[in-house]
TILUM-131500 format. One line per field, with one value per residue (C-alpha): residue in one letter; residue number from 0; chain; x, y, z. Coordinates in steps of 0.5 Angstrom, whole numbers, plus 500, padded with zeros to 3 digits. Layout:
! TILUM-131500
type <- (A,...)
seq <- (NUM,...)
mol <- (A,...)
c1 <- (X,...)
c2 <- (Y,...)
c3 <- (Z,...)
END
This chain:
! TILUM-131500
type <- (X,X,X,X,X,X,X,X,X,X,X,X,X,X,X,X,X,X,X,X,X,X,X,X,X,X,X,X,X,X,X,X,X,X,X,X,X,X,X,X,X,X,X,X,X,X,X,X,X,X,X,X,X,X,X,X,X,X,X,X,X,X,X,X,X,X,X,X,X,X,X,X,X,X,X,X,X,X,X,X,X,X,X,X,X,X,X,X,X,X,X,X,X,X,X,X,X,X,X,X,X,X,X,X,X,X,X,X,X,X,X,X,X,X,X,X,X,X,X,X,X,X,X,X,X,X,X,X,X,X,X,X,X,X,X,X,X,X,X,X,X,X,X,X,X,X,X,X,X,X,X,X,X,X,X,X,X,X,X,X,X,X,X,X,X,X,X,X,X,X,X,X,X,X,X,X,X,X,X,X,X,X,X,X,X,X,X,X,X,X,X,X,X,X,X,X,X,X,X,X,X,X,X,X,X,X,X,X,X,X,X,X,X,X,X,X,X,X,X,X,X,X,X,X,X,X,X,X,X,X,X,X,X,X,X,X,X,X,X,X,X,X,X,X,X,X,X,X,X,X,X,X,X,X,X,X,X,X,X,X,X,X,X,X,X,X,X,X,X,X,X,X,X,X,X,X,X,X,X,X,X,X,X,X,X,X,X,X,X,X,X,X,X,X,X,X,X,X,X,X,X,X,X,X,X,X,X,X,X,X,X,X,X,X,X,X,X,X,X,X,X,X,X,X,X,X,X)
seq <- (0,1,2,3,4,5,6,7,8,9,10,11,12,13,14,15,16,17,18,19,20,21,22,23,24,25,26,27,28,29,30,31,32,33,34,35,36,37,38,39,40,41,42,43,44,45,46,47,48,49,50,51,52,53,54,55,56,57,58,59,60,61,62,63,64,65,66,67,68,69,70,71,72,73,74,75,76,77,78,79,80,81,82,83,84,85,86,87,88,89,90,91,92,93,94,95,96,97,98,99,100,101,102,103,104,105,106,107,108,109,110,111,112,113,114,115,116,117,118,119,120,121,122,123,124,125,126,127,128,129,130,131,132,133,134,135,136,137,138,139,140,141,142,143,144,145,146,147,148,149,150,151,152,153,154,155,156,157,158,159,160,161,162,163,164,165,166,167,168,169,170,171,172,173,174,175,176,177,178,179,180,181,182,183,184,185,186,187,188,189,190,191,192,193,194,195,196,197,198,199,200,201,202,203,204,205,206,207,208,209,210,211,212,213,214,215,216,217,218,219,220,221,222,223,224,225,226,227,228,229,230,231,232,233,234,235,236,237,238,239,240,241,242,243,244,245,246,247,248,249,250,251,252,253,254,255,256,257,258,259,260,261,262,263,264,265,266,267,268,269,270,271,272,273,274,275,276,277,278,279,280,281,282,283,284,285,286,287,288,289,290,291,292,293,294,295,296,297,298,299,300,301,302,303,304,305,306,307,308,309,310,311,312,313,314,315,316,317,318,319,320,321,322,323,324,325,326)
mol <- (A,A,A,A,A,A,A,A,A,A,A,A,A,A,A,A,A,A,A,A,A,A,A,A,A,A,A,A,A,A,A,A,A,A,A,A,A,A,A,A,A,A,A,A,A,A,A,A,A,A,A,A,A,A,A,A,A,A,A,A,A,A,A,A,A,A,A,A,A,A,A,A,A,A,A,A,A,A,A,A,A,A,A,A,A,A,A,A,A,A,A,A,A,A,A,A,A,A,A,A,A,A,A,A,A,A,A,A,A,A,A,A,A,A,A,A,A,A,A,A,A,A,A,A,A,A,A,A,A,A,A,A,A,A,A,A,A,A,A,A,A,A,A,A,A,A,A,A,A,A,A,A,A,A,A,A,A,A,A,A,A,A,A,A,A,A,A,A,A,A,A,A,A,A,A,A,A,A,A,A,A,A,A,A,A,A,A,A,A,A,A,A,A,A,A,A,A,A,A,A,A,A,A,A,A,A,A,A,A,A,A,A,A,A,A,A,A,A,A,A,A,A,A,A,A,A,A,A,A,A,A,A,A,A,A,A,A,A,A,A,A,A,A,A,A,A,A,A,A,A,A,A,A,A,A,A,A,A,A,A,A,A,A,A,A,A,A,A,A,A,A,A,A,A,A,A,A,A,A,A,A,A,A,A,A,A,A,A,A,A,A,A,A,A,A,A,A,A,A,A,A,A,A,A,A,A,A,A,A,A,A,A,A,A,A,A,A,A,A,A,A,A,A,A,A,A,A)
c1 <- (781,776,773,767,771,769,762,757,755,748,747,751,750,749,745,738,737,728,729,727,719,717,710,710,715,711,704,709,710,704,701,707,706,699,701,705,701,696,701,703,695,695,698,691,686,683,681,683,679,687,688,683,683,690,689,683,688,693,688,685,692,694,689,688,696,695,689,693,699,698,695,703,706,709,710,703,707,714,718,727,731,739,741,747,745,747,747,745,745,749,754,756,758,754,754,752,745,739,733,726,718,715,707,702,697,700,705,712,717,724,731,737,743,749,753,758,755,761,761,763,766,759,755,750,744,737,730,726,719,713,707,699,695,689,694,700,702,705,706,709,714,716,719,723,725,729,731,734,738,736,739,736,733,730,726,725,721,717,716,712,706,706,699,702,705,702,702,695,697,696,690,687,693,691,684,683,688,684,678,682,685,678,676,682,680,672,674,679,674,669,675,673,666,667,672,667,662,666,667,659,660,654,658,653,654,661,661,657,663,668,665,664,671,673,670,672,679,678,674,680,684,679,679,687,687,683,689,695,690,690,695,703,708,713,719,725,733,737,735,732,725,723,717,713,708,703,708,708,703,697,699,698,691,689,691,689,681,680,681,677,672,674,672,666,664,666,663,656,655,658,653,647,650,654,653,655,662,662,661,667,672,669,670,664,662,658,655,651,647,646,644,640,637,635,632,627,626,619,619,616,612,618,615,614,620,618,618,614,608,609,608,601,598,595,589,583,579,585,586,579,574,567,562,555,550,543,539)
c2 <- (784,779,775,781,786,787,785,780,776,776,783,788,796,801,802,803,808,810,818,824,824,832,831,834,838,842,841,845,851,852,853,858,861,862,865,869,873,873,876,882,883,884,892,893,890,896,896,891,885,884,881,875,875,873,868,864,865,860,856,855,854,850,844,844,844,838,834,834,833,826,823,822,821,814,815,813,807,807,803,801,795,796,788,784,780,779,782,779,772,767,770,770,775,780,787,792,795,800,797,801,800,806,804,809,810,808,802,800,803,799,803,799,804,801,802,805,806,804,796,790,794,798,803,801,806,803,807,802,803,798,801,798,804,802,804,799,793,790,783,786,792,786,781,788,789,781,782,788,784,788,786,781,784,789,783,779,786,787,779,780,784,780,777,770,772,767,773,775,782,786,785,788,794,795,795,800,804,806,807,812,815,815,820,825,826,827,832,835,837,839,843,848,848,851,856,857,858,862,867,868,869,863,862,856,852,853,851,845,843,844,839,835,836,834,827,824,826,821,816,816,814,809,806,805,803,798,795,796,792,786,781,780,776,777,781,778,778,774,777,784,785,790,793,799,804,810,815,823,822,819,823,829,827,826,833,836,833,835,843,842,840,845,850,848,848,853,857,853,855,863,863,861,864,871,872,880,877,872,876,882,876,874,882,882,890,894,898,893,892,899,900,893,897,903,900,897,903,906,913,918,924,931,935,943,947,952,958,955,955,961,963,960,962,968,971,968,974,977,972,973,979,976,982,981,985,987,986)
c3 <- (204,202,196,196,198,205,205,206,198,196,199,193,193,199,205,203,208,207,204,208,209,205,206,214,212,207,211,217,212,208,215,218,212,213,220,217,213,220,223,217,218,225,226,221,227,232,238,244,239,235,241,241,233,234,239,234,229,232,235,228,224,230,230,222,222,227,224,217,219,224,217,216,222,224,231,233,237,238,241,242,244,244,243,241,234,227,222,215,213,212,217,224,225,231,232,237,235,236,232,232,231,228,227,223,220,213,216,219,220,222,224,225,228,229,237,233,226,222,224,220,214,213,216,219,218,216,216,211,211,209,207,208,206,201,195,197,199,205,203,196,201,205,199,196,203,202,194,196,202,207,215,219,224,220,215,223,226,219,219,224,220,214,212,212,220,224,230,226,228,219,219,225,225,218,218,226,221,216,220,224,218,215,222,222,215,217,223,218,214,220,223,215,216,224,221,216,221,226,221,218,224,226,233,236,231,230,237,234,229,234,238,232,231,238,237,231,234,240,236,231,237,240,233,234,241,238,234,240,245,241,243,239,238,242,238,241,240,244,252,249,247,244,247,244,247,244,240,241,234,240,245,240,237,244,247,241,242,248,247,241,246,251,246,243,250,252,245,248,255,254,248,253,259,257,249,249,252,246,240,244,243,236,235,233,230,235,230,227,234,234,227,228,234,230,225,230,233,231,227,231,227,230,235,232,235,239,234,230,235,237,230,230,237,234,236,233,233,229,224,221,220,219,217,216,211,212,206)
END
């Protein structure tokens, strides 16, 4: 046993592990809850339409669920390096670790997982996040991160996006941040206004929003491609580098933008091409065509049923007697 009882001095307390991010959680269950209700519903549909409802329902909740949802992730980049380094200041001591780069949209996440985790007396199991969204401070987040005493490779890899960082990469990741946040915000509310649409029902130019939509999606990831192309500081330890890539985030946003695309093209071109196909999958109501139809239709005066002609074809000479008197 050691003068500190087994752990490194200057660094008391436990393990700051980041605590669990309920915000997708909750975004996850208010859509599957909204599915959920569709689907109760879905017996009281008729006709061959349940199906498609069903299919737009899905579609919709799936894309808002998507675009909502990715304002949060922080997997947008990833990337993992297995290295020998030390653990925590002023000691010399190595260990066998796993250290990870999360970058989102509202900052850096940095894992540090031991090979075993039970290491040195400790548990090394870290997930500490350091935000740069416009109500936070990064630089701020870092300076906590070294009075909390927190492991060297996880103060070297944050190190690196500081504004004091000569690497110059905070400003160019945060900026392309926000303005592709700005743009899944914008295509959030553009999604609305297509569903809105769709339901009035206004089919063109839901399909208009849909392209909208598909857009601002694929800006959002040129605005971040943006920050990922600049060049950065190698991240280094020892021999390893920890080398990052497009998350599961990216790649979601892409493949989201480009059916949205499909859709609204396809709403457009069956608009113009093959519209009565288009309002069966809306399930639009035939009634209301035939009652338009009728309603166009000019009202022609009835033609006298035959009895009643009968009753008139009368002999003239019968209907009326004229007499005459000579005065």
């Amino acid at each position: 046993m050691t003068l500190w009882n087994g752990s490194f001095p200057f660094y008391p307390g436990a393990n700051a592990c980041f605590p669990f991010d309920t915000t997708r959680a909750v975004i996850v269950s208010i859509f599957l809850s909204m599915l959920a209700t569709f689907i109760i519903i879905l017996p009281g549909i008729r006709g061959r339409g349940r199906l498609f409802w069903f299919l737009r329902v899905v579609m919709g909740l799936f894309v808002g669920a998507v675009v909502l949802t990715i304002q949060f992730t922080r997997d947008w980049e990833t990337g993992w390096v297995t290295a020998n380094t030390s653990y925590k200041s002023f000691s010399h001591a190595l260990v066998n670790v796993d250290i990870g780069l999360h970058i989102g949209l509202t900052g850096v996440n940095v894992t540090l997982v031991g090979n075993p985790v039970h290491q040195l007396n400790e548990t090394i199991n870290y997930n500490e996040h350091f935000a740069w969204s416009f109500a936070a401070d990064y630089d701020h987040s870092y300076d906590e991160g070294l009075s909390k005493g927190l492991p060297s490779p996880i103060l070297y890899v944050a190190e690196k996006f500081t504004s004091q960082s000569p690497c110059g990469t905070h400003r160019q990741y945060r900026i392309s941040s926000h303005y592709a946040s700005l743009t899944l915000w914008m295509a959030f509310c553009t999604w609305l206004v297509s569903i809105l649409l769709f339901s009035m029902p206004i089919l063109l130019y839901g399909g208009y929003m849909l392209l909208l939509t598909a857009a601002l999606m694929l800006f959002s990831l040129l605005f971040f491609f943006t920050a990922r192309s600049t060049a950065k500081c190698p991240i280094r330890f020892g021999t390893a580098a920890l080398k990052t890539d497009y998350g599961g985030s990216f790649w979601l946003t892409l493949a989201t933008g480009l059916l949205c695309l499909l859709l609204g093209l396809g709403v457009i071109i069956f608009n113009s091409v093959q519209p009565e196909k288009l309002k069966l999958v809306f399930n639009l109501d035939e009634g209301k065509g035939e009652e338009e139809e009728g309603r166009d239709k000019p009202y022609l005066p009835a033609e006298p049923s035959s009895s009643a002609q009968d009753m008139l074809m009368v002999p003239l000479g019968e209907l009326c007697e004229v007499t005459t008197t000579q005065q």
